[in-house]
C-alpha positions in Angstrom: -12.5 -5.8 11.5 -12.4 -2.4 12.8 -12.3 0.6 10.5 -12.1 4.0 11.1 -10.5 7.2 10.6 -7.9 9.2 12.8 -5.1 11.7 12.2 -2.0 11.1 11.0 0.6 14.1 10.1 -2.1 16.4 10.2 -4.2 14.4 7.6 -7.5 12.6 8.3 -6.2 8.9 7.3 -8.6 5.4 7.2 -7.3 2.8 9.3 -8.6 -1.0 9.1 -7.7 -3.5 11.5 -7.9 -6.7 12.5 -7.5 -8.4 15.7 -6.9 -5.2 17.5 -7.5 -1.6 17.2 -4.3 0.6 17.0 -5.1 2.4 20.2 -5.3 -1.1 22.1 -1.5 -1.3 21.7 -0.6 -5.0 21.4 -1.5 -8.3 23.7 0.6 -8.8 26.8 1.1 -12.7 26.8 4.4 -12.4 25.4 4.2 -12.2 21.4 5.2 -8.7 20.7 4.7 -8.8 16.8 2.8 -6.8 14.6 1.6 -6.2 11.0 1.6 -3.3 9.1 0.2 -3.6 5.5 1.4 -0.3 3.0 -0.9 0.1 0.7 0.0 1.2 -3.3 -1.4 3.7 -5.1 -4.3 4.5 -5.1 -3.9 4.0 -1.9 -7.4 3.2 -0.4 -7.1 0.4 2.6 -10.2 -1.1 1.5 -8.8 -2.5 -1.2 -6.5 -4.5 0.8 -9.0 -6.2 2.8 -10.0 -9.1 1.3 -5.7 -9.7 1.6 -5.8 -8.7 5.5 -8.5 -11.2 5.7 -6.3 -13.9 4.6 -3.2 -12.7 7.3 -5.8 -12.7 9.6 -6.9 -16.3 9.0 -3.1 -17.7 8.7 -1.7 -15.8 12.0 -2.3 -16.5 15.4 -5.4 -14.4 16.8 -3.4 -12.3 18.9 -1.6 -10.6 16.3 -2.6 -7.5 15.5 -2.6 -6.9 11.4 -3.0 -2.6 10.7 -4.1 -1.3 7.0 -3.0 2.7 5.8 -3.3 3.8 2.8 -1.8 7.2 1.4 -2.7 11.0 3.0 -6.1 11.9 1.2 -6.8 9.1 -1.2 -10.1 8.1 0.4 -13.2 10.6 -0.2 -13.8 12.9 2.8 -17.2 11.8 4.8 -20.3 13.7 3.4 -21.0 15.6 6.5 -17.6 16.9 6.6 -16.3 17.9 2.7 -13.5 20.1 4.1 -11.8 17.8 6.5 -8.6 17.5 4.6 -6.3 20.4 4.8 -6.7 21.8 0.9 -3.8 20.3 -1.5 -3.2 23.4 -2.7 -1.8 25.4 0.5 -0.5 21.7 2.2 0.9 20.3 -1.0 3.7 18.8 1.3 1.1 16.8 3.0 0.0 14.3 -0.1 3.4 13.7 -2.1 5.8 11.4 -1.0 8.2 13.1 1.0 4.6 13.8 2.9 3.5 10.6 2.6 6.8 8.7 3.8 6.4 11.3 6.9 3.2 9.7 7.2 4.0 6.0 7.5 7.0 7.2 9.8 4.6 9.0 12.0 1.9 6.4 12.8 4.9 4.1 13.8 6.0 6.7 16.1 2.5 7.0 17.8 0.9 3.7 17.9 3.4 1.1 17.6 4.8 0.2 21.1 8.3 0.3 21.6 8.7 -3.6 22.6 7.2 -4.6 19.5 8.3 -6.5 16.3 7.2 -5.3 13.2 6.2 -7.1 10.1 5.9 -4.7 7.0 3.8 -5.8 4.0 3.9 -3.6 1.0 2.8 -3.4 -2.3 3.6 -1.5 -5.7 4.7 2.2 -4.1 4.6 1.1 -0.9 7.4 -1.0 -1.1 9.4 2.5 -1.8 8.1 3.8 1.1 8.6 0.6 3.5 12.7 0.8 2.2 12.8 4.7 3.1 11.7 3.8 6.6 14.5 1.9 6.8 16.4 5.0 7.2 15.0 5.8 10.5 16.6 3.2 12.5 14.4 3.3 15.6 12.0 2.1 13.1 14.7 -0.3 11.9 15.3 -1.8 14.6 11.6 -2.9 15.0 11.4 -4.2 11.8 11.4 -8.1 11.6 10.7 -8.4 7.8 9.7 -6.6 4.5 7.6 -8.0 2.3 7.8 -6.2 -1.1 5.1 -7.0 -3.6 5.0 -6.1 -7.1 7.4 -3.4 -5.7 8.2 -0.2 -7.5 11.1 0.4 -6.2 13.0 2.0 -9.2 13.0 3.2 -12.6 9.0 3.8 -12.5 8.8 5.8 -15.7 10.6 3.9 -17.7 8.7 0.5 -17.4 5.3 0.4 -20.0 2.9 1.4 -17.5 4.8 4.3 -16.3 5.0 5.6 -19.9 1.5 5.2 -20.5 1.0 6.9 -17.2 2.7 9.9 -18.2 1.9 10.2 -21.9 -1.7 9.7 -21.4 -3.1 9.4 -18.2 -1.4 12.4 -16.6 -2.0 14.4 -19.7 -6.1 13.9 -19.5 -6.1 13.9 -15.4 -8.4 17.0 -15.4 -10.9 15.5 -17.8 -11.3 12.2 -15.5 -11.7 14.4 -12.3 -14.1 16.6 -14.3 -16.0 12.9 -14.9 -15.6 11.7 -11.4 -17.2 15.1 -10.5 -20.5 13.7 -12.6 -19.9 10.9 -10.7 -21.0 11.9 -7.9 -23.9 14.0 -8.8 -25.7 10.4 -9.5 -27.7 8.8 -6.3 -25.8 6.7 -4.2 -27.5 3.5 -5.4 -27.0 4.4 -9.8 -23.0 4.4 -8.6 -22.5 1.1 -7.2 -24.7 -0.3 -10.2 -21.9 1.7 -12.9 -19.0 0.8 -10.7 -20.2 -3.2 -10.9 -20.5 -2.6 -14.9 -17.5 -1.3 -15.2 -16.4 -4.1 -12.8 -17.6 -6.4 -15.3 -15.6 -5.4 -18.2 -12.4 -4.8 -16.1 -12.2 -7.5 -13.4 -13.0 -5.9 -10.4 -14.8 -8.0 -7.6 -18.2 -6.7 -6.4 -16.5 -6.8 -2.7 -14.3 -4.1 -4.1 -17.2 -2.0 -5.1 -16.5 0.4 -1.7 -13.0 1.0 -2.7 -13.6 2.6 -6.0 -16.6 4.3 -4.9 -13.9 5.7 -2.3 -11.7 7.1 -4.6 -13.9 7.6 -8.1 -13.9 11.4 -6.2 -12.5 14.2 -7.6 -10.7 15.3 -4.1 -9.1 11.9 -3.7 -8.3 11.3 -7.3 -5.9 14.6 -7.4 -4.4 13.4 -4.6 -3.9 10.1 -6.4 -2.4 11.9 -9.6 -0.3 14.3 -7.5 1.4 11.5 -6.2 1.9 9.0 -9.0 3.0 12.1 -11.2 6.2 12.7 -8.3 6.6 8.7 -8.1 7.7 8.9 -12.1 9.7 11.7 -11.2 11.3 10.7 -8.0 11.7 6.8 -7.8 14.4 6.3 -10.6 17.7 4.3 -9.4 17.6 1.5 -7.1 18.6 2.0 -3.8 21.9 -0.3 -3.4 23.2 1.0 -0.4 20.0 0.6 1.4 19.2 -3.1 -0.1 23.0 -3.9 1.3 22.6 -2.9 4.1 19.1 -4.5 5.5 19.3 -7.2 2.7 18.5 -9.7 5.3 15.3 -8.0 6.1 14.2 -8.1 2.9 11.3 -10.5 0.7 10.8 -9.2 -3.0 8.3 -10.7 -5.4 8.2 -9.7 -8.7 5.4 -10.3 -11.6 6.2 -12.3 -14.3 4.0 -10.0 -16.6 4.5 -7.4 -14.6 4.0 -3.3 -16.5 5.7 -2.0 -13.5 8.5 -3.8 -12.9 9.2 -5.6 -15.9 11.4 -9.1 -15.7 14.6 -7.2 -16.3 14.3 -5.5 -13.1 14.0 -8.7 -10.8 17.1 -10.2 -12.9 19.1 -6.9 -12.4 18.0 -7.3 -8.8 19.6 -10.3 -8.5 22.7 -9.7 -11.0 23.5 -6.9 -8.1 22.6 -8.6 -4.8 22.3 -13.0 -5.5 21.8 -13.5 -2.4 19.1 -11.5 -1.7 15.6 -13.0 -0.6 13.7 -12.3 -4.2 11.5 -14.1 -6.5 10.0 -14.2 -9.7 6.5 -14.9 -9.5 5.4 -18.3 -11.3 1.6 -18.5 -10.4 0.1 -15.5 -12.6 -0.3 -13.4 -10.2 -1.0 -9.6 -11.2 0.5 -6.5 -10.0 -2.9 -5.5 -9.2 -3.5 -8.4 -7.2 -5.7 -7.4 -4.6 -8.3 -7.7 -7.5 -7.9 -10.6 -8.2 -5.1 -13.0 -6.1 -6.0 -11.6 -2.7 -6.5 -14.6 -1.5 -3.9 -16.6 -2.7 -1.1 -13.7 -2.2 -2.7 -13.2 1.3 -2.2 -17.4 2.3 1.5 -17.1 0.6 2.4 -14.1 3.1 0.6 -15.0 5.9 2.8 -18.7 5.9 5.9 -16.5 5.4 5.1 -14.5 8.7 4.3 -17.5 10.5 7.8 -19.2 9.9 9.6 -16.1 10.5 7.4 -15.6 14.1 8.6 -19.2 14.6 12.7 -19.0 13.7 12.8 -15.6 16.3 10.9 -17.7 18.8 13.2 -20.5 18.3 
């Protein structure tokens, strides 16, 4: 694994690979493909790599397998606080007209132009993997989307939207005022109250990094700014853009799923049968690099594999 950060639209971002670095480009033995995992929000790429890990083990070596998360979600180094440009002046940087720039951007710049192109997205990201779409040299690379969990339309409508914007959003000052304490307390006293709190709400120890990434109160506005423009934004489903790269497409929807509640998967399928989507029957949560990283990471990483094998034969 190789993490490390590097600018992206004008915006210090965290990169984590595997296999090989993004500036390496990709191995010349003739596999051209590539994976791109799009993070949800918070979007934090080490919350995804227990999941990469998984990829990693299923695909052959030579595959490179690249994690990004969302413009300033992660906490800026200590030795430079100021590194991101302030959200204030560059608003346009961190919502998701910035964000979708973003994505669009480090395909441009480190994705050769010979090479296939697997996207992997989950909860938001999945919005912003369809809206690259639009860009058809990006297109054209693109093998397959897989969606998961994805929040592709009426976000604030389903239960956890509401609760998102009738409470969450309404105390957001208050919980960066707290995350501000936060990080007044010595480095060791907050991994020991984010494994407590881990505890009580089912996070992993091995995701202890990730919160500690964003329990900030930089990243954390960031992370509100763009989940308060997601309920505003992602309302209808794209149907022109499903018709039209359909067969590109892998959708799987929670059963017991806040976000995208069953309704939306059957709706989904009422409009386009034929479409590559699924219900999921295992438990699996919309959260589920948590909890089913390593089971949604084996499930992916044999979907890859067969559709590697079907181009090659």
């Amino acid at each position: 694994m190789h993490r490390a950060t590097i600018p992206v639209n004008n915006v210090p971002t965290e990169i984590i690979t595997y296999n090989r670095w993004v500036e390496e480009g990709i191995a010349m033995n003739g596999k051209n493909d590539i994976v791109i995992i799009i993070t949800g929000n918070p979007g934090v790429p080490a919350f995804y790599e227990e999941f990469a890990k998984q990829l990693q083990l299923k695909l052959p070596s030579e595959i490179p397998i690249w994690v990004i998360g969302h413009t300033g979600h992660t906490k800026p180094p200590d030795n430079v606080p100021d590194c991101y440009p302030d959200t204030k002046t560059f608003r346009h940087l961190y919502d998701l007209k910035g964000n979708l720039e973003h994505k669009a951007e480090f395909i441009k710049k480190y994705v050769p132009p010979n090479a296939k192109i697997h996207l992997v997205a989950h909860s938001i990201g999945s919005w912003f993997t369809m809206n690259l779409l639009r860009d058809k040299g990006i297109a054209d690379k693109v093998v397959k989307c897989y969606l998961l969990f994805p929040t592709i339309e009426r976000m604030a409508e389903s239960p956890c939207g509401q609760f998102l914007t009738n409470i969450i959003l309404r105390i957001a000052a208050f919980i960066m005022f707290m995350a501000w304490i936060f990080t007044l307390f010595p480095h060791i006293v907050q991994v020991i109250l984010v494994r407590i709190f881990g505890l009580f709400y089912g996070i992993p120890t091995n995701c202890t990094d990730a919160v500690l990434q964003m329990v900030h109160p930089i990243p954390l506005k960031r992370i509100f700014l763009l989940a308060k423009q997601e309920m505003i934004v992602v309302k209808d489903l794209d149907n022109d853009l499903i018709s039209q790269h359909k067969k590109k497409l892998f959708l799987y929807y929670g059963s017991k799923d806040g976000w995208t509640p069953i309704r939306y998967y059957e709706d989904l399928k009422a409009k386009f049968p034929d479409v590559d989507a699924h219900l999921d029957r295992r438990g699996f949560q919309h959260s589920f690099v948590l909890k089913n990283a390593v089971e949604v990471g084996k499930m992916i990483g044999d979907l890859i594999n067969e559709s590697i094998s079907s181009k090659i034969t």
